[in-house]
C-alpha positions in Angstrom: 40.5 -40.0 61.2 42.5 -40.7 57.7 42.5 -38.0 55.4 43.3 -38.6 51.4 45.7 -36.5 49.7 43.1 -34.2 48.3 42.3 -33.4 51.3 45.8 -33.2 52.8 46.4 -30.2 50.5 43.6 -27.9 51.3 45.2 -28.3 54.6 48.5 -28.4 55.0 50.6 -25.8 52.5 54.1 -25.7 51.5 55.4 -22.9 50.2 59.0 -23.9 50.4 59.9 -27.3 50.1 63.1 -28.5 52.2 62.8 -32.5 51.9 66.2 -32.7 53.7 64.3 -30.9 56.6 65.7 -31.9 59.7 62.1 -30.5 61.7 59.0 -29.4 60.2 57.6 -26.2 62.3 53.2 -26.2 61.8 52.1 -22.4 61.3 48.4 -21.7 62.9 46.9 -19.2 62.3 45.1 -16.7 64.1 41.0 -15.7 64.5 40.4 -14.2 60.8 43.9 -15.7 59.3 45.2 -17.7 56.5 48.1 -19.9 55.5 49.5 -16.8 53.6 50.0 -14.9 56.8 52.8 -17.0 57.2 54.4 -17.1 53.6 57.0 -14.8 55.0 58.1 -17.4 58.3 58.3 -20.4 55.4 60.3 -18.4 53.4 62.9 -16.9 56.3 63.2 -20.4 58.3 66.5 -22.2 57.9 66.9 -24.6 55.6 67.0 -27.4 58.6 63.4 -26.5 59.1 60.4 -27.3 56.9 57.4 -24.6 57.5 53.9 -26.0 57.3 51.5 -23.9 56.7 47.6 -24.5 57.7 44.5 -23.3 55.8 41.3 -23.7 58.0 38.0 -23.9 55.7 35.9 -21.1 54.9 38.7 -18.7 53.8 40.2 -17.4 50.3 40.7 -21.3 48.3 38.3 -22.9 50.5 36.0 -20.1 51.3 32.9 -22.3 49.8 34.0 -24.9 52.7 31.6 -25.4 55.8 33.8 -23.2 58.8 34.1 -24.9 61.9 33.6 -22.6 65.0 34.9 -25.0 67.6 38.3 -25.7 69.2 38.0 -29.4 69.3 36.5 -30.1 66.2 39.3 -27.8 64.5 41.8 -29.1 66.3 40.8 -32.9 65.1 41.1 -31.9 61.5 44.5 -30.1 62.1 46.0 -33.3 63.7 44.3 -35.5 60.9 45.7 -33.8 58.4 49.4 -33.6 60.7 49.6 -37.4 60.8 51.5 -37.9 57.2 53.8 -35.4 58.0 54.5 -36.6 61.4 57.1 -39.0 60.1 60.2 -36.5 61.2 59.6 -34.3 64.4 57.2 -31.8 64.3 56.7 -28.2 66.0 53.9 -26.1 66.5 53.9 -22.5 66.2 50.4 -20.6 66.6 49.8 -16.9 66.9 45.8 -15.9 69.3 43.7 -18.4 68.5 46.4 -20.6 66.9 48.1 -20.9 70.1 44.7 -22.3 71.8 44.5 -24.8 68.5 47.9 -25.8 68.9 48.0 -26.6 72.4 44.9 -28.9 71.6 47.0 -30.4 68.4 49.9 -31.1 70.5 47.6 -33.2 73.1 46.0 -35.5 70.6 49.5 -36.6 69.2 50.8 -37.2 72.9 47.3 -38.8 73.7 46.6 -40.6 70.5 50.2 -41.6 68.6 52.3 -40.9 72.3 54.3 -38.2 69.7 55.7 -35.3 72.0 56.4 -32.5 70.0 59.8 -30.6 69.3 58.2 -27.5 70.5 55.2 -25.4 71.2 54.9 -21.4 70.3 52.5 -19.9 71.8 52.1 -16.0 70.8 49.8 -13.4 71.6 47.6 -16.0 73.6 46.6 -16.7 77.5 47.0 -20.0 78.8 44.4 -22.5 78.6 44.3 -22.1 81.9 43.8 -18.9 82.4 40.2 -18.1 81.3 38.4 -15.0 80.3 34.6 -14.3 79.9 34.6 -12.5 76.0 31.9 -12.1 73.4 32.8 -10.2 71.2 31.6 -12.7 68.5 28.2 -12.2 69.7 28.6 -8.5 68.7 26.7 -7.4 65.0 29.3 -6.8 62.3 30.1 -3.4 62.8 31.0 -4.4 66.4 33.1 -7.3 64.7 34.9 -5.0 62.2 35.9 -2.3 65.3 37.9 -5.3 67.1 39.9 -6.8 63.9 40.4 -3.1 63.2 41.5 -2.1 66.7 44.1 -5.2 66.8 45.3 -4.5 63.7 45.2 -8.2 62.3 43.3 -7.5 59.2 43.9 -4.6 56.5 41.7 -2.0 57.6 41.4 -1.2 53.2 40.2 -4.5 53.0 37.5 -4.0 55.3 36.0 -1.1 53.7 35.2 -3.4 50.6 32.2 -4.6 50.7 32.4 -7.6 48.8 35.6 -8.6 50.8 33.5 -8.0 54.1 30.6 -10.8 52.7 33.6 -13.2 52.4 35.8 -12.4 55.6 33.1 -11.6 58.2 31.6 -14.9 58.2 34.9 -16.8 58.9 36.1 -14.0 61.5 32.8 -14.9 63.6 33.1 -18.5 63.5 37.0 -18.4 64.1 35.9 -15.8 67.8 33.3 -18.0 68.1 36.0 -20.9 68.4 38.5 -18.7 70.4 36.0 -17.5 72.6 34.0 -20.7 73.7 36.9 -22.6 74.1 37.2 -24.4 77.6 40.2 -25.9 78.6 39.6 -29.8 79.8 42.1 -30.4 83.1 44.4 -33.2 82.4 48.3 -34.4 82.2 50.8 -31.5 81.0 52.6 -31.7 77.5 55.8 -32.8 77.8 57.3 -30.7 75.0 59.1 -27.6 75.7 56.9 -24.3 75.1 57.8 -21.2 74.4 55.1 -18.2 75.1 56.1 -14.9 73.0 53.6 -12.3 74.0 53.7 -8.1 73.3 53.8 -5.6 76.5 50.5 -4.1 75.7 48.5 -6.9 74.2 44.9 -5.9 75.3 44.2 -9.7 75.0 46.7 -11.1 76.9 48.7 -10.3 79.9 52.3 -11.1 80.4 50.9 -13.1 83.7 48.1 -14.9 81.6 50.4 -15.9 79.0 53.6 -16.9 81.8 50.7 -19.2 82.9 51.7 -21.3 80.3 54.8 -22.7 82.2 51.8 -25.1 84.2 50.6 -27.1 81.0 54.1 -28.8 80.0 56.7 -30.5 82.2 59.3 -29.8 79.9 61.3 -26.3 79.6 59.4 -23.2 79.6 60.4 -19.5 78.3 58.8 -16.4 77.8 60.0 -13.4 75.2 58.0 -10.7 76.3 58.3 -7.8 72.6 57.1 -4.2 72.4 53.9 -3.8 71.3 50.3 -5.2 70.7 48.4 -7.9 69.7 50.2 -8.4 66.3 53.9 -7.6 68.3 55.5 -10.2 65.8 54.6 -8.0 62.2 57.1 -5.6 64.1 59.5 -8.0 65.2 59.5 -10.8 62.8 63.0 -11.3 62.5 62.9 -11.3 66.3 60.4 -14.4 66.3 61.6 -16.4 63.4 65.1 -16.4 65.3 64.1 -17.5 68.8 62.3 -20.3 67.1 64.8 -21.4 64.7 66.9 -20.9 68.0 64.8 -23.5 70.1 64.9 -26.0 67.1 67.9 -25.7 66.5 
């Protein structure tokens, strides 16, 4: 599935450029989330490591873009749009729904290009494995609005405009409808290492549900269990930026 460079860069953005880059480290982000959430990981990396940023259609630049509320599709675009960037090793780091997306990501370049990964981050995210029956985006959009605001993942300002609520609530939905439908397919375990990072009182995840991790690779596991909720890392990003740099480096 070839992409042009057009598309490339609605994709894939690069807020610091390090062309001597020893490893280039793929942001995803979460249910609701943009590239820009990780402006401040791209910016604090070492300079071995080249952050990637993705931007998933239907938000802020591509907000006029079709969204696509479904793991696999997503996660074929993702690794479409990977491939020219795939020619030093790559990592994956995704936060909720980006962890799910990454996981997927990572098993199409195994499957499809036999590329194993330099590592997989999974935060704030139970392993594919370990299913949960959720539907919160079948709720109406006051339902919606109560469980970004009760995670904390979007300003709670912004979703008291109006006009910003037409243009966010649409890609929210499709991005739980993804997270939420998503049904992990049995079959051989990365080889990568993965790292889970998960916060003690995540209502989303357990620290059992996201140790489940461990059975989907057959290389080294870890888990950093942080203070906190759902969003642990915006409290301990300098925390999170160093394990990874640490695991890379």
């Amino acid at each position: 599935m070839p992409v042009n460079a057009d598309d490339n860069s609605l994709w894939i953005r690069r807020y610091h450029p390090r062309p001597d880059a020893t490893v280039r480290l793929v942001c995803l982000p979460h249910a609701g989330g943009s590239a820009s959430f990780y402006f401040p990981v791209s910016r604090s990396m070492p300079d071995f490591a080249e952050v990637l940023c993705v931007q998933y259609p239907g938000r802020q630049d591509r907000r006029t873009e079709p969204l696509i509320d479904n793991i696999p599709g997503l996660a074929d675009k993702v690794y479409a749009a990977l491939l020219p960037w795939a020619d030093r090793p790559l990592a994956l780091f995704g936060h909720s729904m980006g962890a799910s997306l990454a996981f997927e990501v990572a098993r199409r370049f195994e499957q499809e290009k036999g590329i194993t990964m330099a590592a997989l981050f999974a935060s704030g995210r139970r392993a594919p494995s370990a299913h949960r029956h959720e539907t919160v985006h079948l709720r109406d959009d006051d339902g919606l609005i109560a469980e970004v605001k009760s995670l904390s993942g979007t300003d709670t300002q912004l979703l008291g405009d109006e006009e910003v609520l037409r243009m966010i609530l649409p890609s929210i939905r499709a991005d739980y409808r993804a997270a939420e439908t998503y049904a992990y397919e049995p079959g051989e375990p990365l080889r990568c290492p993965v790292l889970g990072l998960v916060g003690d009182d995540d209502p989303k995840v357990t620290v059992d549900e996201a140790a489940a991790w461990e059975r989907h690779t057959e290389g080294p596991f870890s888990l950093r269990v942080f203070p906190g909720g759902h969003f642990y890392l915006a409290q301990h990003q300098g925390e999170v930026i160093k394990a990874m740099a640490d695991a890379l480096r």
